[in-house]
Each structure stands twice: as structure tokens, then as C-alpha cells.
C-alpha positions as a Markdown table, in Angstrom:
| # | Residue | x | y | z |
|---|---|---|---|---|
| 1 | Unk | 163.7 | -62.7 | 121.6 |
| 2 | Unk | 162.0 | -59.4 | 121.3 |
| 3 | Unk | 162.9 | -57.3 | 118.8 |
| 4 | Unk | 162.3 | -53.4 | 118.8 |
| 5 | Unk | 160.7 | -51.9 | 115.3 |
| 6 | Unk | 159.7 | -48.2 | 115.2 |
| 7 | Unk | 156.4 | -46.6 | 115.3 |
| 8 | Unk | 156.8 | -45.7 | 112.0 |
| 9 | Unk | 157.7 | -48.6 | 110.1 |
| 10 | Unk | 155.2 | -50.8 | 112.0 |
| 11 | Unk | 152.6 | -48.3 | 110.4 |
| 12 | Unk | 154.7 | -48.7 | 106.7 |
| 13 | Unk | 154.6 | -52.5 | 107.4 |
| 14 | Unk | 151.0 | -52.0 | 107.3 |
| 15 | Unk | 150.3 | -50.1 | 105.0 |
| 16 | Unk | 152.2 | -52.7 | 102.3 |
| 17 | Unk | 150.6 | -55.9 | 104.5 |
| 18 | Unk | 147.5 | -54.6 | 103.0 |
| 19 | Unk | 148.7 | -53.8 | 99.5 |
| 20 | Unk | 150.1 | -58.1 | 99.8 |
| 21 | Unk | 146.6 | -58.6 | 100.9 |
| 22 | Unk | 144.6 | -56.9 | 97.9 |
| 23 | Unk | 144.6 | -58.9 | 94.1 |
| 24 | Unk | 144.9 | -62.5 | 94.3 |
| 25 | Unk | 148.8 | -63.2 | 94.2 |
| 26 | Unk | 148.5 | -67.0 | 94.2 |
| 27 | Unk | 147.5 | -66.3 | 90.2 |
| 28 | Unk | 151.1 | -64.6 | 89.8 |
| 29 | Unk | 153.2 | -66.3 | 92.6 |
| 30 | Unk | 152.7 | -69.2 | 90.0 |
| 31 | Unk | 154.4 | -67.8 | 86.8 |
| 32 | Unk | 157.9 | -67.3 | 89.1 |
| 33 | Unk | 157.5 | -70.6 | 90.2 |
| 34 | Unk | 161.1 | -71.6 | 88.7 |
| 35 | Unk | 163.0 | -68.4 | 90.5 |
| 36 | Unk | 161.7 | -70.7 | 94.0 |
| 37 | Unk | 163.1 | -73.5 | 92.8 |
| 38 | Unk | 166.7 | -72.1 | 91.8 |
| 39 | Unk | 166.9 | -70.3 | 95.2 |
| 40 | Unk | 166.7 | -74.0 | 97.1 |
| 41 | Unk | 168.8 | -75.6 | 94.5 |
| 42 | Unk | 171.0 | -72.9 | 95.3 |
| 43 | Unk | 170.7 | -73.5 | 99.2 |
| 44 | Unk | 171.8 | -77.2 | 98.7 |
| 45 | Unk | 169.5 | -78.5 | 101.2 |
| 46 | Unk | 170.3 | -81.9 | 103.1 |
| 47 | Unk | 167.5 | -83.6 | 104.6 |
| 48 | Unk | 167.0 | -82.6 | 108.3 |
| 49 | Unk | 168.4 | -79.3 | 108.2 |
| 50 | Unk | 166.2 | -76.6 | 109.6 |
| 51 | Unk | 165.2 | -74.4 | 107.1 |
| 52 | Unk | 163.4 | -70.9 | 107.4 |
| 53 | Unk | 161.7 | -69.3 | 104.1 |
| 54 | Unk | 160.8 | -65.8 | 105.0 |
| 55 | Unk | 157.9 | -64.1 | 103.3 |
| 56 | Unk | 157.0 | -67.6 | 102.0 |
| 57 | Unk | 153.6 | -66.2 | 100.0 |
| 58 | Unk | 151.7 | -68.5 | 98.5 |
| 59 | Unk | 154.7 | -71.7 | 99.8 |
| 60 | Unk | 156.5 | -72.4 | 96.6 |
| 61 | Unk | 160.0 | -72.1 | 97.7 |
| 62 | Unk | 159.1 | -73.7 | 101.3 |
| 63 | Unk | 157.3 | -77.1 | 99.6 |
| 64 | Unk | 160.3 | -77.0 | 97.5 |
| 65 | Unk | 162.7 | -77.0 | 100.5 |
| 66 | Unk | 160.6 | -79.7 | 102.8 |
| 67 | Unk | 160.6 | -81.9 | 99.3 |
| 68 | Unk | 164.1 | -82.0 | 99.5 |
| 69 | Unk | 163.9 | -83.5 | 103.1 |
| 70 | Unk | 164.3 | -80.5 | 105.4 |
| 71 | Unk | 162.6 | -79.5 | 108.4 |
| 72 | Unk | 160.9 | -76.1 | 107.2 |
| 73 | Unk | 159.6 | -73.3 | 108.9 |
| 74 | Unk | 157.8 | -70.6 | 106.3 |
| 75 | Unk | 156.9 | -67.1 | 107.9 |
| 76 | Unk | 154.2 | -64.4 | 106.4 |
| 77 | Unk | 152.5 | -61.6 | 107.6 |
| 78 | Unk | 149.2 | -62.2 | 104.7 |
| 79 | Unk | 147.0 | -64.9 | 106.2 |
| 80 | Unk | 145.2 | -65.3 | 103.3 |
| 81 | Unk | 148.5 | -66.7 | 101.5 |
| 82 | Unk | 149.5 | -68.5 | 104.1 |
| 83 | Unk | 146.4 | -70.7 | 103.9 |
| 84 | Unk | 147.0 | -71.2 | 100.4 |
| 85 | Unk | 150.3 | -72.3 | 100.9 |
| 86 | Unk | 149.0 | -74.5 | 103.8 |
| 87 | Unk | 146.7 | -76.3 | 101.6 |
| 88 | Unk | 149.1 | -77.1 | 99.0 |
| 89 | Unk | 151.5 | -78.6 | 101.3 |
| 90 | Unk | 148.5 | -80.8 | 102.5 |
| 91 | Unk | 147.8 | -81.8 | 99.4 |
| 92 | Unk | 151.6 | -82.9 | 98.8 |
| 93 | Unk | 151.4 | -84.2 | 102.3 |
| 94 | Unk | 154.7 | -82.1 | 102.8 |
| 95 | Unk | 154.8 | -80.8 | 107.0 |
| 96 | Unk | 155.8 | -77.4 | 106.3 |
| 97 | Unk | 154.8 | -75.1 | 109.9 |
| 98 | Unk | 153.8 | -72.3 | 108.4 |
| 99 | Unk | 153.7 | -69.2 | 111.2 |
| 100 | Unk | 152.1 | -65.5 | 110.6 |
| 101 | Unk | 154.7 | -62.7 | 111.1 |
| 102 | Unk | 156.6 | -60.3 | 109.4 |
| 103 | Unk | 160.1 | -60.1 | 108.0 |
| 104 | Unk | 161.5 | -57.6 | 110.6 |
| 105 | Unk | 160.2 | -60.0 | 114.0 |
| 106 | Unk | 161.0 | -63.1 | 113.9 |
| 107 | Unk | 159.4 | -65.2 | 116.2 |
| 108 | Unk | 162.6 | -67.6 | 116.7 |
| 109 | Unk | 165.6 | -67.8 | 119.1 |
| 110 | Unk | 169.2 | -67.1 | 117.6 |
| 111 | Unk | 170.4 | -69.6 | 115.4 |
| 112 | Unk | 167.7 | -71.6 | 115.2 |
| 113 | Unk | 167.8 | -72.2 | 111.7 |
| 114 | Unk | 170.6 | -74.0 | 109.5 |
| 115 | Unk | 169.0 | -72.5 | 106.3 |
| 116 | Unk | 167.6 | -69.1 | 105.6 |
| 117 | Unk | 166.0 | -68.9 | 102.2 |
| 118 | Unk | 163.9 | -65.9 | 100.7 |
| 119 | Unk | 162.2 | -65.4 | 97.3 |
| 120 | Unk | 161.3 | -62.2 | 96.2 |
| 121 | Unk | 159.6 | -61.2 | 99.6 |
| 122 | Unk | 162.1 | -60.2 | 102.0 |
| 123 | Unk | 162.8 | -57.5 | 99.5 |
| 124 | Unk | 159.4 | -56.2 | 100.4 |
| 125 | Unk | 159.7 | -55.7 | 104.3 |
| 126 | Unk | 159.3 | -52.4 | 104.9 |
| 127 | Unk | 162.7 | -51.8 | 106.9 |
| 128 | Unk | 165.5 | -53.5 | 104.9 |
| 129 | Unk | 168.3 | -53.1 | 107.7 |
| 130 | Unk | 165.8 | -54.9 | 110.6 |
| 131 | Unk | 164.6 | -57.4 | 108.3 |
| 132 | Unk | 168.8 | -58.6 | 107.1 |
| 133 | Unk | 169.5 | -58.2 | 111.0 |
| 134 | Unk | 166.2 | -61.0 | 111.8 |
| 135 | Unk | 167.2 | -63.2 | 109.5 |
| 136 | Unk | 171.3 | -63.6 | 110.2 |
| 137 | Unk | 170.3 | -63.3 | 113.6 |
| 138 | Unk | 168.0 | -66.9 | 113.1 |
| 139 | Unk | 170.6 | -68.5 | 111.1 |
| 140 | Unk | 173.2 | -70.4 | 113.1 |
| 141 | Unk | 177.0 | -69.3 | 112.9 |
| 142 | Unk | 177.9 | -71.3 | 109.3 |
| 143 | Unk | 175.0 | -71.5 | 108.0 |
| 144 | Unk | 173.4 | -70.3 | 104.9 |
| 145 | Unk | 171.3 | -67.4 | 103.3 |
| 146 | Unk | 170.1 | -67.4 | 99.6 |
| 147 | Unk | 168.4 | -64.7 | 99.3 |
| 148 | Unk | 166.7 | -63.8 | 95.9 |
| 149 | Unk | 165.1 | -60.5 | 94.3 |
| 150 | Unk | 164.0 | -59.0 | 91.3 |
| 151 | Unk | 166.7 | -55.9 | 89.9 |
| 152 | Unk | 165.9 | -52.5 | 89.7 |
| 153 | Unk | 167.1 | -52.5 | 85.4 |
| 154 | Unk | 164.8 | -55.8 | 85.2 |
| 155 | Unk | 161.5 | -55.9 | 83.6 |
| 156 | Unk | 159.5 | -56.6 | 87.3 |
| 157 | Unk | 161.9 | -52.8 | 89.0 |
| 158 | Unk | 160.5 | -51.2 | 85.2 |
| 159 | Unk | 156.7 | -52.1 | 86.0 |
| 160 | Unk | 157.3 | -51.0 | 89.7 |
| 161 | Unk | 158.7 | -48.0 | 88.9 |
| 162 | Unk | 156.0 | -47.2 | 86.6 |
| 163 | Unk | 153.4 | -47.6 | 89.5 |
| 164 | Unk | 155.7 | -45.1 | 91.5 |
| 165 | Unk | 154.8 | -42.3 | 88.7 |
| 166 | Unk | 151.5 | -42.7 | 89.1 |
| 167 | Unk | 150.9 | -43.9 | 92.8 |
| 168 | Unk | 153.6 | -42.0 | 95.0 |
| 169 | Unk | 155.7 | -44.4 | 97.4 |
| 170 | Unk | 154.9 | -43.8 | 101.3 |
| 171 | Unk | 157.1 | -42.0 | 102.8 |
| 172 | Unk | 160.2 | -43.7 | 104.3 |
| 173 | Unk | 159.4 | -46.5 | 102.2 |
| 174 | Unk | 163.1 | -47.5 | 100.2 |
| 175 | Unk | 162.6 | -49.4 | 97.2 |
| 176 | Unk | 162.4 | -53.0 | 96.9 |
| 177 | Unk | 164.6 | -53.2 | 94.2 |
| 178 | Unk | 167.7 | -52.5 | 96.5 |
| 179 | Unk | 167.8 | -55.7 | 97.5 |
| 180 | Unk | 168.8 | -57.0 | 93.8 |
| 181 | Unk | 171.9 | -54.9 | 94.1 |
| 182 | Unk | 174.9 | -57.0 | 95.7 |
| 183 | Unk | 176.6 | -54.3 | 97.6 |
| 184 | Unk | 173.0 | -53.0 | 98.9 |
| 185 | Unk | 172.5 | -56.6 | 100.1 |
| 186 | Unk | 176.1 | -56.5 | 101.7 |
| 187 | Unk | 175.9 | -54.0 | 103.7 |
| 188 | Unk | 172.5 | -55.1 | 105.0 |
| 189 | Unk | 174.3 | -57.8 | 106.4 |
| 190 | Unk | 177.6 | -56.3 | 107.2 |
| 191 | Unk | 180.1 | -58.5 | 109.4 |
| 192 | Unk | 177.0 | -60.8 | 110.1 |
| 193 | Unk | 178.0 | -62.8 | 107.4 |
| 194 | Unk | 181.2 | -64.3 | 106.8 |
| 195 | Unk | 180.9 | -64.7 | 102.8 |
| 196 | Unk | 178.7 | -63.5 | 100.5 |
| 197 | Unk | 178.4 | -63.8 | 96.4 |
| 198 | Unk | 175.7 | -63.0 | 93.8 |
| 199 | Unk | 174.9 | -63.6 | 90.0 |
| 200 | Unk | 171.7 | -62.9 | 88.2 |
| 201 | Unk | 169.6 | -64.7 | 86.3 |
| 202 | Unk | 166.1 | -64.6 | 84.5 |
| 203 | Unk | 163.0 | -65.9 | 84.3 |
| 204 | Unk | 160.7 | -66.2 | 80.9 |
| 205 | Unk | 157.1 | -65.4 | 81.1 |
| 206 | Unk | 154.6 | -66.1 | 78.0 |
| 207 | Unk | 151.5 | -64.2 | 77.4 |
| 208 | Unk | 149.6 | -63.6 | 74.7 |
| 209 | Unk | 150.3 | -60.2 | 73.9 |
| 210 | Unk | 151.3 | -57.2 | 75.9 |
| 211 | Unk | 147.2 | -56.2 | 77.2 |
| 212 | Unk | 147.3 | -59.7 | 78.7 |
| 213 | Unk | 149.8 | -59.1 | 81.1 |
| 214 | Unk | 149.1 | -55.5 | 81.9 |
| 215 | Unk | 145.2 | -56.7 | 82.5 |
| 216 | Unk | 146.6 | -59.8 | 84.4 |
| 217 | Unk | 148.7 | -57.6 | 87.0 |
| 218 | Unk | 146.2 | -54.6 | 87.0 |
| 219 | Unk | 143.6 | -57.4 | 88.4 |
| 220 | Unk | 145.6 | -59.7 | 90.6 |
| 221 | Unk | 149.3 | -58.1 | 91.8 |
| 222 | Unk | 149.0 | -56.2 | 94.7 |
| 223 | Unk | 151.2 | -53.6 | 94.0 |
| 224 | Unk | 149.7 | -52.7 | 90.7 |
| 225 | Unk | 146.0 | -53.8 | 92.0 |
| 226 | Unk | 146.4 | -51.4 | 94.8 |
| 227 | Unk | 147.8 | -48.8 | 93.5 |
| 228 | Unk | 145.1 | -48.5 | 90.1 |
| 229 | Unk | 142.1 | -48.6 | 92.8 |
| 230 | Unk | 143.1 | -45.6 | 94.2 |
| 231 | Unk | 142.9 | -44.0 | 90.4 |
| 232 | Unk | 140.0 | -42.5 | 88.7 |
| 233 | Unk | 139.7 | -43.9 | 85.3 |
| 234 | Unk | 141.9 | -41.8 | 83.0 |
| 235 | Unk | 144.6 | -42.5 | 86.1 |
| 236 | Unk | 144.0 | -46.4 | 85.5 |
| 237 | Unk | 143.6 | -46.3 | 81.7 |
| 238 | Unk | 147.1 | -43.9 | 81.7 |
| 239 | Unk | 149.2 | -46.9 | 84.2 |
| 240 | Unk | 147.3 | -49.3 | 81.8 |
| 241 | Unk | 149.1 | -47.7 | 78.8 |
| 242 | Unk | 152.3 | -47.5 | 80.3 |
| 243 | Unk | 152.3 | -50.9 | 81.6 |
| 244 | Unk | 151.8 | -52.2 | 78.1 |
| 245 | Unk | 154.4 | -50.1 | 76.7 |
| 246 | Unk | 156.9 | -51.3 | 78.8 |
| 247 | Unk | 155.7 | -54.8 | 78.0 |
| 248 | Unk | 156.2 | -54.1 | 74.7 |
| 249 | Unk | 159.6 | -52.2 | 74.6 |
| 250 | Unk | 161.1 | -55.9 | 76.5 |
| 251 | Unk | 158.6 | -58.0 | 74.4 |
| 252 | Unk | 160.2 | -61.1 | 72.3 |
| 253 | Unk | 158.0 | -62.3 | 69.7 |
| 254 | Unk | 157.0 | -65.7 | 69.6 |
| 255 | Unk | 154.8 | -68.0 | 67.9 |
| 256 | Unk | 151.6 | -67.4 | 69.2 |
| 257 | Unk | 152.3 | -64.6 | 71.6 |
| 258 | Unk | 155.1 | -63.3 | 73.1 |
| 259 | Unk | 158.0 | -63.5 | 75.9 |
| 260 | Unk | 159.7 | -61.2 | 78.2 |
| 261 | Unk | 162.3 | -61.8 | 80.5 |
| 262 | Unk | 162.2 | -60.8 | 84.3 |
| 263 | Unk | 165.6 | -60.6 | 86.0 |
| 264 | Unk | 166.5 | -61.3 | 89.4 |
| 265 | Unk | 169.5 | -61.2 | 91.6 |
| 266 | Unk | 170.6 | -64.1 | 93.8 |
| 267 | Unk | 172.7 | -63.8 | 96.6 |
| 268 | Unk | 174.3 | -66.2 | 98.6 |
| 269 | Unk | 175.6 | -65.6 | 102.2 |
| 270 | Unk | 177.4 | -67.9 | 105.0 |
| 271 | Unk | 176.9 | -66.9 | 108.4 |
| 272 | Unk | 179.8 | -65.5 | 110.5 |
């Protein structure tokens, strides 16, 4: 099925393809491994159910769905990543088809899929309302979405928002955060899904102290990666600082470091 996507957001798809590219996400896709493995606990897979994971990344929540026996298909529009997450899943000797495309054209016919899954990547796609439409349109009529994202009042929408004051959005781009907001998420979907329910959660990440994470993301997350190499230095050293601050206003102390919590939103949709 071909799907229409304007001029525009084909040129702010992109734009943040090549933000996903830049950093090295495999070293942070592995601190939220546990968020993959509560959204296919949450899916309640049965072996030999089709199974898409959209945005896949680096593979963790699509290894986690094939290890529960089903038949998974994982989609991303970074090449680099997908080849990561091809290799791990040779290494498990898990068959996971792993295809390059974007969130808002999928390369499937209608309800080809019993399971749709996403993990804090189809909140990225650069057109919210085309990438919801794709994936209820690939999920058969009862089927299942679990779709989960990090909140805009969480610690990972406090450190995006603090790249926005220094590195401007593009324009049209909405932020990613929407999609940890229930009702934002509902009407994405709209009468395309018969039920749909939410609850948040969080995730614990350790570091050593508050300059370890900030130098961690500044070097390897693309969206903070990106955005500091378009910075002189006083611009870098000034995200830098706030980065830590927030870090430290969320920070837990602990022995030997600290913690910090990252919440998410999950959401849970049957197809109508």
C-alpha cells in the first residue's frame, strides 16, 4: 500500500534520521533495556503471532518479542542500528526480519500484523498522526498495540527540553513527548482502536555522579550529540551545565554514585 507523506515532513523525517544517525545509541539503547521488556510483557505475546516493533533501534524490544516465540518483523529508518540489532539477534540465533523504513510508510499490507509494539521510537517519527494511522492500519481488526514513551514531566522530556533552549526544534516538528500523554496518544488513533488504557512507570539509571551522565549523552545520544556539535564552546559548556543541573535537581544519592528515575508512559490499544 502506498502511503502519501508531505514534502515537508519527508524533509523533517530527514533531518531527525540524521540526528538518530549521529552518537552511538547502542551505548544508551542499553540502559532502557528493562522499558523493552515491560512493553512485550505487556503485549502478552503467544508464540506464532506476527509481531511488528516499529522503530526497533538497536532490537531490544524485537529479540524480546521473537524470544517469546513470535514471528517478528522490526522496522527502522537508521541502518547503522539496524545492523546492530541484526547481529545480536544472530548471536541469540533469534530470526527477527529486520526491514529499513520509517514510522510513517510502512512497507506492509493492512492487517498484517497481530502485534504492534513500539519503545520509545515511534514517539520520534516526525508526523505523529501518519505514523498512529501506519501502525493501526498494519494491525489486524482485534489485535494489539503497546506503545511506550518517555513523559514530557519525566527526567528524559527535562533533558529534551533543555536541548530545545539551546538548539531550536525544526520547524513543524511537535514534541516527542506527546506521545506520553494518554489523551494525545488517543486521539492519534481515534476510532481506529476499539480500547485503549495507559499507566506510567519508571525506569532507574545509576551513574556515578551527575558529569557522568551529562558527558555520556553529550557524546553518544543523538539528540544531545547533535544538537552540542552545532555549538561553539561556551554553547556546549552552557547545555553541559544545564544538563548536570537537571541531573542533579532529580538525583538520589546512593552508595557509590547516584540514581535517577526516567518515566515513561505505556499505552495499550485493541484494534477496532
Amino acid at each position: 500500500m502506498t502511503t502519501s507523506v508531505s514534502p515537508d515532513r519527508v524533509a523533517l523525517r530527514a533531518r531527525q534520521q540524521k540526528v538518530w544517525s549521529s552518537g552511538d545509541y547502542n551505548r544508551i539503547a542499553a540502559l532502557t533495556v528493562p522499558v523493552n521488556e515491560r512493553t512485550v510483557a505487556t503485549a502478552a505475546i503467544v508464540p506464532d503471532e506476527h509481531v511488528l516493533d516499529v522503530a526497533t533501534g538497536t532490537g531490544h524490544s524485537a529479540l524480546a518479542a521473537a524470544r517469546q516465540g513470535g514471528r517478528v518483523t522490526a522496522i527502522d529508518y537508521v541502518p547503522t542500528l539496524l545492523e546492530i540489532a541484526r547481529r545480536r539477534a544472530a548471536a541469540e540465533c533469534l530470526d527477527v526480519d529486520f526491514v529499513e523504513a520509517p514510522a510513517e510508510v510502512l512497507p506492509f499490507g493492512n492487517g498484517a500484523f497481530d502485534v504492534g509494539i513500539s519503545t520509545i521510537g515511534i514517539m520520534f517519527a516526525a508526523d505523529h498522526d501518519q505514523a498512529a494511522r501506519e501502525l493501526a492500519r498494519v494491525v489486524r481488526p482485534g489485535g494489539r498495540i503497546v506503545v511506550t514513551s518517555w513523559t514530557s514531566d519525566g527526567f528524559v522530556g527535562g533533558m529534551l527540553a533543555a536541548v530545545g533552549k539551546h538548539v531550536a526544534p525544526p520547524p513543524g516538528a511537535r514534541p516527542a513527548t506527546l506521545w506520553g500523554e494518554e489523551g494525545h496518544v488517543a486521539s492519534l488513533f481515534g476510532d481506529r482502536v476499539a480500547s485503549l488504557r495507559s499507566h506510567t512507570g519508571t525506569l532507574t539509571v545509576r551513574f556515578t555522579d551527575a558529569d557522568e551522565f551529562a558527558d555520556l549523552f553529550l557524546g553518544y545520544y543523538g539528540p544531545t550529540f547533535s544538537a552540542a556539535s552545532t555549538l561553539d564552546d561556551d554553547g556546549r559548556a552552557s547545555l553541559r551545565a544545564d544538563l548536570i543541573a537537571l541531573a542533579e535537581s532529580r538525583q538520589t544519592r546512593i552508595v557509590g554514585g547516584i540514581s535517577i528515575d526516567w518515566e515513561y508512559r505505556l499505552v495499550e490499544a485493541v484494534r477496532s
